[in-house]
C-alpha positions in Angstrom: 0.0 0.0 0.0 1.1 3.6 -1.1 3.0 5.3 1.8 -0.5 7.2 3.5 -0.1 11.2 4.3 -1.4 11.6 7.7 -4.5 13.8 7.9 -4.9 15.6 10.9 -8.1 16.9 11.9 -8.2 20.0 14.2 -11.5 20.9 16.0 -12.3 24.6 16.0 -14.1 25.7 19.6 -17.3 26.5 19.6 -16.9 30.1 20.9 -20.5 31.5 21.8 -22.3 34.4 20.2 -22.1 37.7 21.9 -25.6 38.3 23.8 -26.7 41.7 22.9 -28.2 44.1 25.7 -31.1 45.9 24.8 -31.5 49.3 26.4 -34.7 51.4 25.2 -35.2 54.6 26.2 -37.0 55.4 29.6 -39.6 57.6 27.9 -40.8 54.7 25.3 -44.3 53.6 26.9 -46.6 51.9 25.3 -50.0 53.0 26.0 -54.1 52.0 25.0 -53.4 54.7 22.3 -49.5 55.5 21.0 -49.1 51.5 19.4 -47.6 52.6 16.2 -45.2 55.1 17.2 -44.3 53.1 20.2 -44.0 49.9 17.3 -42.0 52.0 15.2 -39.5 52.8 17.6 -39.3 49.4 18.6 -38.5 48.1 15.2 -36.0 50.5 14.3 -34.0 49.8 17.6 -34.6 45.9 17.2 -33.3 46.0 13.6 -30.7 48.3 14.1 -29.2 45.5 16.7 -29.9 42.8 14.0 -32.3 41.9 16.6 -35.9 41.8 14.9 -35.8 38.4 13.7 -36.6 37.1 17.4 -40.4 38.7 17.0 -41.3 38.7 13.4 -40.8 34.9 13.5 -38.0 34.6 11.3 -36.0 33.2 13.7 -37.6 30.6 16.2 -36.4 29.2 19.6 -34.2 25.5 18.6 -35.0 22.5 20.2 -33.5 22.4 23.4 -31.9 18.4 22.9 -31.2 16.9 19.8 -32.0 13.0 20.2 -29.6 10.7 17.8 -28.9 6.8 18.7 -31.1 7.2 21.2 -29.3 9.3 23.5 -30.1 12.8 24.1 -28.1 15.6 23.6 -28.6 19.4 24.7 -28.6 22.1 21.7 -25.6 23.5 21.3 -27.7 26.7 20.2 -30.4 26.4 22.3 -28.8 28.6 25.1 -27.9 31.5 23.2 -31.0 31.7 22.1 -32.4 31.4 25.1 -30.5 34.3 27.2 -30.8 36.1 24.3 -34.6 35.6 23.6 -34.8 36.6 27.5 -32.7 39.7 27.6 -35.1 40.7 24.6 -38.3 40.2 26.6 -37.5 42.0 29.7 -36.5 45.2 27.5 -40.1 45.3 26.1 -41.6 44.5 29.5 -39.5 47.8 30.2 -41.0 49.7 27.7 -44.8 49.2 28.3 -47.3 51.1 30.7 -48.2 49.2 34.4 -51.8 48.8 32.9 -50.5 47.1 29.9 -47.7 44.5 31.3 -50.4 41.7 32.5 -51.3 41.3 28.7 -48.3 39.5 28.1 -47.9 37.8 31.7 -48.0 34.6 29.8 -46.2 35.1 26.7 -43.2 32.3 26.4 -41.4 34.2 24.0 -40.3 37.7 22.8 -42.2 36.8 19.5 -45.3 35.7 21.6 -45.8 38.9 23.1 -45.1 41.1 20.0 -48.0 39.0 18.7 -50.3 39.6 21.2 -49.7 43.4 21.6 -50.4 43.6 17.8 -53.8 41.9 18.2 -54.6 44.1 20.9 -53.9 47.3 19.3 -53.4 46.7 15.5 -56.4 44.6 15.0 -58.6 46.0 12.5 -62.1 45.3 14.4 -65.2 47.1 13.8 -65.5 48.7 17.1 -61.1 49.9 17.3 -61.9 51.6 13.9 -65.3 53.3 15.2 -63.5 54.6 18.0 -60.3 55.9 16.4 -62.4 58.3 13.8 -64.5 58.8 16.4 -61.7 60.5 18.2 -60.6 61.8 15.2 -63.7 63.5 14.8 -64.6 65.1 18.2 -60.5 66.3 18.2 -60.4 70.3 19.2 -57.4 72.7 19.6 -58.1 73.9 23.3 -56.6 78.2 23.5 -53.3 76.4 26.2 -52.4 73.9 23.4 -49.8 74.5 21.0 -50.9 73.8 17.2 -47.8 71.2 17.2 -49.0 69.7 20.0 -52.9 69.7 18.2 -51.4 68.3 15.0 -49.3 65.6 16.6 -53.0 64.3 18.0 -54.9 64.3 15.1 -51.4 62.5 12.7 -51.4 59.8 15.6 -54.9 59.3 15.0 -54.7 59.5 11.4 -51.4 56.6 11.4 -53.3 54.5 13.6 -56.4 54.2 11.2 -54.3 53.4 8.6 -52.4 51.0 10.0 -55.9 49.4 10.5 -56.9 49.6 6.6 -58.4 53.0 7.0 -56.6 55.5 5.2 -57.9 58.6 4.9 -57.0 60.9 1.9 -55.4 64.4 1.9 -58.7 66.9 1.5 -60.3 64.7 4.3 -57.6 65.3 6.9 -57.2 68.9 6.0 -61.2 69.0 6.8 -60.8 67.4 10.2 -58.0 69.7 11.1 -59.6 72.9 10.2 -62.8 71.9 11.7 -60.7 71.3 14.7 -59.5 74.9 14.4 -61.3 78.0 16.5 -62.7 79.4 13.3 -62.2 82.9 13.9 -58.7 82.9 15.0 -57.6 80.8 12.0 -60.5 82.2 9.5 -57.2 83.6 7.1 -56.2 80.1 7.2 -59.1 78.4 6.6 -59.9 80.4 3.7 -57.3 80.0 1.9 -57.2 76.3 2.0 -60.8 76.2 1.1 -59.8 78.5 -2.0 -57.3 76.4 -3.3 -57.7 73.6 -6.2 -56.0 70.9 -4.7 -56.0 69.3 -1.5 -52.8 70.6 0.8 -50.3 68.1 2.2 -50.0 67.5 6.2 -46.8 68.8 6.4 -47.7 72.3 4.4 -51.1 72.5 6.5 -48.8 72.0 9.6 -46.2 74.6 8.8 -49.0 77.2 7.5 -50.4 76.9 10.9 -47.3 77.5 12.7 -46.6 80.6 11.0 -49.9 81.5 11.8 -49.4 81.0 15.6 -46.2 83.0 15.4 -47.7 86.0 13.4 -50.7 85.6 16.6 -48.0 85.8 19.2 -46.2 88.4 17.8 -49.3 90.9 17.7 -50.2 90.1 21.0 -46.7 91.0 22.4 -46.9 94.7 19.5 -50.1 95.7 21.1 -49.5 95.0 24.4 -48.7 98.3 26.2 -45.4 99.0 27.7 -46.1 101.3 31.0 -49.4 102.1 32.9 -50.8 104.7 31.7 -50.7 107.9 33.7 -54.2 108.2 34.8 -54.5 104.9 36.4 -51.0 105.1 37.7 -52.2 108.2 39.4 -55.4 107.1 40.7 -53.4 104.2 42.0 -51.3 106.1 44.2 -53.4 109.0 45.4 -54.4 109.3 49.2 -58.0 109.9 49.7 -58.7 113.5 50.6 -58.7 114.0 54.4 -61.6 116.3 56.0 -60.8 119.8 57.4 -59.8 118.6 61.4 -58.5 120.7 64.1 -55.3 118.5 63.8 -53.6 121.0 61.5 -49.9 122.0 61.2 -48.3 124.7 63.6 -49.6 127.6 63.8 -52.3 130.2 64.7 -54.7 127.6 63.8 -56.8 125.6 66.9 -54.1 122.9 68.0 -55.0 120.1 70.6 -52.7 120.5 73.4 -49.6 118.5 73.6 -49.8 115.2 75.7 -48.8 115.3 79.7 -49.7 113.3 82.6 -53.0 114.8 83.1 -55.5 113.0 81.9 -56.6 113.7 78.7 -59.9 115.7 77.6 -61.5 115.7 74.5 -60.9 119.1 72.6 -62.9 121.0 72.0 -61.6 123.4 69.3 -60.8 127.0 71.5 -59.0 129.4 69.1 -55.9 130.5 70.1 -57.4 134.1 69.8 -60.6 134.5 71.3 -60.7 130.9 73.1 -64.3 130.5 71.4 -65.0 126.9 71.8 -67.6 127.3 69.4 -65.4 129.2 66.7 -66.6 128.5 63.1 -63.3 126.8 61.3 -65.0 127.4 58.1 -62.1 128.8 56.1 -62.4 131.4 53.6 -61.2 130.1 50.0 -60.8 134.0 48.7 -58.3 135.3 51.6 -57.8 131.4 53.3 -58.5 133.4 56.7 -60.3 131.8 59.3 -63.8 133.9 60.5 -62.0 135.1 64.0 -62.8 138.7 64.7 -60.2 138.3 66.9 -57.7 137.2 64.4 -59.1 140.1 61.8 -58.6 142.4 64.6 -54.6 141.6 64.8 -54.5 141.6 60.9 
């Protein structure tokens, strides 16, 4: 037999995938009525990671033992899959509102609870539709919120329906957005996009509006006057008139006597001149004398 060559076999480790931590951000919740922006958030992080075949079902959980020759033999797989599959689940537990997190109590899988939030909110019943336009319908700018804030509610509204199958066409969501509107505020507005010959965009209805707001805000802060004005700042600093008392400034005038230890009287208004204690203090506005005949006498 020809001289053999040797063949040696060398066996490559199995060195185990990297686990991936998934870290969403804190203000991702998942609530009765944000499911597609909170799903499209989701996705973009998942897939970004190379991470979105573990819920779109693409990529299933291995067996956990392999039987061959009748002995049993753990999956070599299995485990990373596993950890992985787990580290996946307890992110999106993470990123879903208190109310919400018992809906998926049960779910075995990261791919099991995607599917079951998807039913819940993406499921194009009867009733989910009614509600949404519904919503859609009754939605109103109140004067405290912003019109980004307004328009943000009604596009939400507007996604959600058409992820349900109900997509509504650009004239009709300009309609439920200026009906929204206070119509006298925004009548320049309204007008024009009544006038015009095709249906406007979202995004040029939404920046229209804006504009609008800031012209508003700017002619508030134009007519809005800078100072008091005089008269009320002088009627809001003047002293009510005092009445004509015997408590007068030094003088000739009747004085009450200064304080002592005596107990005090009540006075009674003597003139300094004739010690009438029924002297008249009328005073004359012409020669701003008081009617003494004593005091005319010494003047």
């Amino acid at each position: 037999m020809a001289n053999e060559i040797p063949i040696t076999v060398t066996s490559i480790p199995n060195t185990p995938t990297s686990i991936t931590l998934v870290n969403f951000p804190s203000s991702l919740k998942l609530t009765s009525s944000n499911y597609l922006s909170w799903k499209t958030q989701v996705e973009a992080i998942l897939q970004g990671l190379d991470l979105y075949k573990f819920i779109d079902g693409s990529y299933p959980s291995p067996p956990p033992a392999l039987k061959a020759d009748g002995s049993t033999t753990p999956h070599a797989d299995f485990s990373k899959w596993y950890r992985q599959d787990r580290l996946l689940f307890g992110a999106l537990v993470g990123t879903l509102s208190t109310p919400i997190v018992s809906l998926i109590n049960q779910a075995a899988s990261s791919s099991e609870a995607w599917t079951i939030l998807a039913k819940t909110y993406a499921s194009p019943t009867r009733g989910h539709i009614k509600q949404l336009q519904h919503r859609l319908k009754q939605l109103t700018k109140t004067p405290s919120q912003s019109i980004t804030d307004f328009m943000h509610a009604a596009k939400e509204l507007i996604d959600q329906l058409a992820t349900l199958g109900k997509t509504l066409d650009a004239e009709d969501v300009s309609d439920i957005i200026l009906n929204g509107l206070d119509q006298k505020t925004y009548k320049p507005i309204i007008d024009a996009i009544h006038a015009r010959d095709s249906p406007i965009l979202f995004h040029e209805l939404h920046e229209k509006l804006i504009n609008h707001e800031l012209s508003l805000a700017q002619h508030q802060i134009d007519t809005k006057p800078l100072h008091q004005p005089l008269t009320a700042f002088a009627a809001h600093h003047r002293q009510p008139p005092k009445p004509w008392s015997n408590r007068t400034s030094a003088g000739l005038l009747p004085t009450p006597s200064s304080p002592s230890n005596n107990p005090t009287k009540p006075f009674l208004g003597k003139c300094q001149w004739c010690f009438n204690k029924e002297l008249d203090m009328f005073v004359d506005r012409n020669d701003s004398f008081p009617s003494c005949t004593g005091w005319r006498k010494h003047f």
